[in-house]
N, C-alpha and C positions, 0 to 999 in steps of 0.2 A: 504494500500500500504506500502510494507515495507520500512523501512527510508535509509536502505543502496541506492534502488533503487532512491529515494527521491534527497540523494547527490550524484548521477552521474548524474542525471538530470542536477543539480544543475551546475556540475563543468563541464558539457557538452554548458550550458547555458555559463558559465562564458570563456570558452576557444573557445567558439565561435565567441562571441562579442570583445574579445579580438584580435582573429585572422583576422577578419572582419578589426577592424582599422590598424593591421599591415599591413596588404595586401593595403589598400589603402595608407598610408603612401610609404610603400616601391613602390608603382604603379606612387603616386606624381613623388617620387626621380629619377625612371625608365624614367619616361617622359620627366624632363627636364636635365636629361644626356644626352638621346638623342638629346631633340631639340635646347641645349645647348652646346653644348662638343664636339669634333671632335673626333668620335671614329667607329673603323672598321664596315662595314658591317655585320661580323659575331660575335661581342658582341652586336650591335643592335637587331640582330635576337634573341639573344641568350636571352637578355632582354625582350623581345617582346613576349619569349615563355616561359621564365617563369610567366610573368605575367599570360598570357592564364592559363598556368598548375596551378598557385595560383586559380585562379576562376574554374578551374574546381574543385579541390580538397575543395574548398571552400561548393562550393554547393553539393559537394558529403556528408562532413558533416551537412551540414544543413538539409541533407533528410535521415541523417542516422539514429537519433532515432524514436523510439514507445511509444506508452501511455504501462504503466507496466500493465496497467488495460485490457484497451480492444483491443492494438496492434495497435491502428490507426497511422499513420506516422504521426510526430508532424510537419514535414518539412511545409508543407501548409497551412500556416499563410500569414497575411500579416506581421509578425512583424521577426527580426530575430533574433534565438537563440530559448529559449523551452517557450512557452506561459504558464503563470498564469494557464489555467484549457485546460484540452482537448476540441476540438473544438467535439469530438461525442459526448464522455459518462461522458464528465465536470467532470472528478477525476482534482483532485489541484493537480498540479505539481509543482508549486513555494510557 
């Protein structure tokens, strides 16, 4: 497997896990503006939908890479981000 392949894996891995805790941080802070703060009906929503649009873009990257090897979606894990070895054809990915 080539190693360029290797470190997008890697940096796909790493900006993963990294946007994972942002989103939940920024979702904490989202929450208790809301259940805390006197603020308009239409920044509520507008909070409320980007959370949503964080999680879907979320999980859209989480299912967005393939093994280099043999194509399988790495997304169906239990784990999140690019697992240690392909769950088909076990090439190392980390």
């Amino acid at each position: 497997m080539p190693a360029n392949e290797l470190e997008k894996l890697r940096q796909h891995h790493h900006a993963t896990i990294g946007l994972f805790v942002a989103f939940w941080l920024f979702t904490l802070v989202a929450i208790g503006i809301i259940e805390f703060f006197e603020i308009s009906e239409r920044t509520r929503d507008s909070l409320i939908g980007t959370i949503f649009g964080g999680a879907i873009v979320l999980s859209l990257l989480q299912f967005a890479k393939r093994c280099p090897k043999c194509r399988a979606n790495l997304g169906w894990q239990l784990r999140l981000g690019i697992p240690k070895n392909c769950h088909k054809c076990g090439a190392v990915l980390r």
